[in-house]
N, C-alpha and C positions, 0 to 999 in steps of 0.2 A: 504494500500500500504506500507507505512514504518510504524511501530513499535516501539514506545517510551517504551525505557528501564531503567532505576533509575541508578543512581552512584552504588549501593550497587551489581545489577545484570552485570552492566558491567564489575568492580574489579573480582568479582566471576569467569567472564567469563575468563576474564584474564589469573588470578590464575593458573585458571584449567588447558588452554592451555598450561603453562610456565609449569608446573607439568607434563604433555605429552611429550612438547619436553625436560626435564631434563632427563625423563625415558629414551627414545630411546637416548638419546646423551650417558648415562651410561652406555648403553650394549657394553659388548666385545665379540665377536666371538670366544670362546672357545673349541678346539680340541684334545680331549685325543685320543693316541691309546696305545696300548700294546705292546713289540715286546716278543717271545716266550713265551708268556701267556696271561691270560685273568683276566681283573678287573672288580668286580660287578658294577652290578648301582650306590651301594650304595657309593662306593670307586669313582667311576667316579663323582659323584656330590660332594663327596668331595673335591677332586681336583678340581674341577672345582671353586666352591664358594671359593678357596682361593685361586687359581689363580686370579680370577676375580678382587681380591682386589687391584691387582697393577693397575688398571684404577685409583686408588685415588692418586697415585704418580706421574704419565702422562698422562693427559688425552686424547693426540692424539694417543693414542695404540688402534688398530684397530681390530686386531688380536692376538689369542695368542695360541701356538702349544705346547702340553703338550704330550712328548715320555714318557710313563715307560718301563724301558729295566728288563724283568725279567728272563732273559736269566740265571745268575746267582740266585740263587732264595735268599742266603747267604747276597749278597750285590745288592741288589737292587736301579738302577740308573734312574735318573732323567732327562731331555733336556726339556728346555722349552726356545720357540721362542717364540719373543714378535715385532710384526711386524703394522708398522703404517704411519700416513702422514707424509715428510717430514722428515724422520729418516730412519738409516740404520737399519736392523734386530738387536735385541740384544739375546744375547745366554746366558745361564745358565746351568750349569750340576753340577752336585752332587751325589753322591754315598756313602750310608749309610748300616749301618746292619740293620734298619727299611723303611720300605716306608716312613712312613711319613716322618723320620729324612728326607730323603731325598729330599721331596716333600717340604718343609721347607725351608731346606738348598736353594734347587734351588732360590726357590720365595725368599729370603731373598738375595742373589746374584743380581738377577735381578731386587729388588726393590734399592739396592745400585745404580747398573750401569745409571736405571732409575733417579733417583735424583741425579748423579753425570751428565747426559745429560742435564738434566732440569736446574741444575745451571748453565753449560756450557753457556744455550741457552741465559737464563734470563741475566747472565752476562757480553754476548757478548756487545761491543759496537763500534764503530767505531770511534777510537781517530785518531784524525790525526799525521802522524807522525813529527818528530820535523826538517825535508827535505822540508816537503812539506807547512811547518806553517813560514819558513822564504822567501816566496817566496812573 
């Protein structure tokens, strides 16, 4: 009927779990398009795995929307929304004479705004003000 299990196979069992839910907590929902042209797989997984890395600067980012505009094909532009719980959309654009440069530029725009939100948040406090503290 129940099953005696040791310390060493319960920890393991543990572990293991905490390791499952860390994976799915780390995934971001990831969306590239193109607008007047088209980027390979291999360009799209690019983008992708570096976008993705801004989950390690906020981890409530839920979403993240990756436009390449290659309308111009000379200077190629960048949009990347970063959308998630309890925060407004945050925007990034950039426009380089490379994609990458581009691709870059953005993610480094938006890893600022993101850590300059995260301080915001961590730093909020609620002092009372000096009105309400002589009452």
């Amino acid at each position: 009927m129940f099953q005696l299990i040791t310390c060493q196979e319960k920890k393991q069992f543990y572990l293991a779990g905490r390791r499952e839910a860390t994976k799915e907590s780390d995934r971001v929902q990831v969306n590239i398009s193109a607008r007047h042209g088209h980027l390979s797989p291999a360009s799209q997984s690019k983008i992708s795995t570096k976008v993705a890395r801004l989950k390690r600067f906020f981890s409530r980012i839920s979403a993240l929307h990756v436009t390449v505009d290659l309308e111009n094909a000379a200077l190629p532009a960048v949009e990347i929304i970063a959308s998630g719980e309890h925060m407004h959309e945050m925007v990034s654009h950039e426009t380089s004479k490379q994609l990458w440069r581009s691709v870059d530029g953005a993610v480094q725009k938006l890893e600022q705004q993101l850590r300059r939100h995260k301080e915001k948040i961590q730093d909020h406090k609620h002092v009372q003000s000096d009105r309400h503290a002589e009452k």
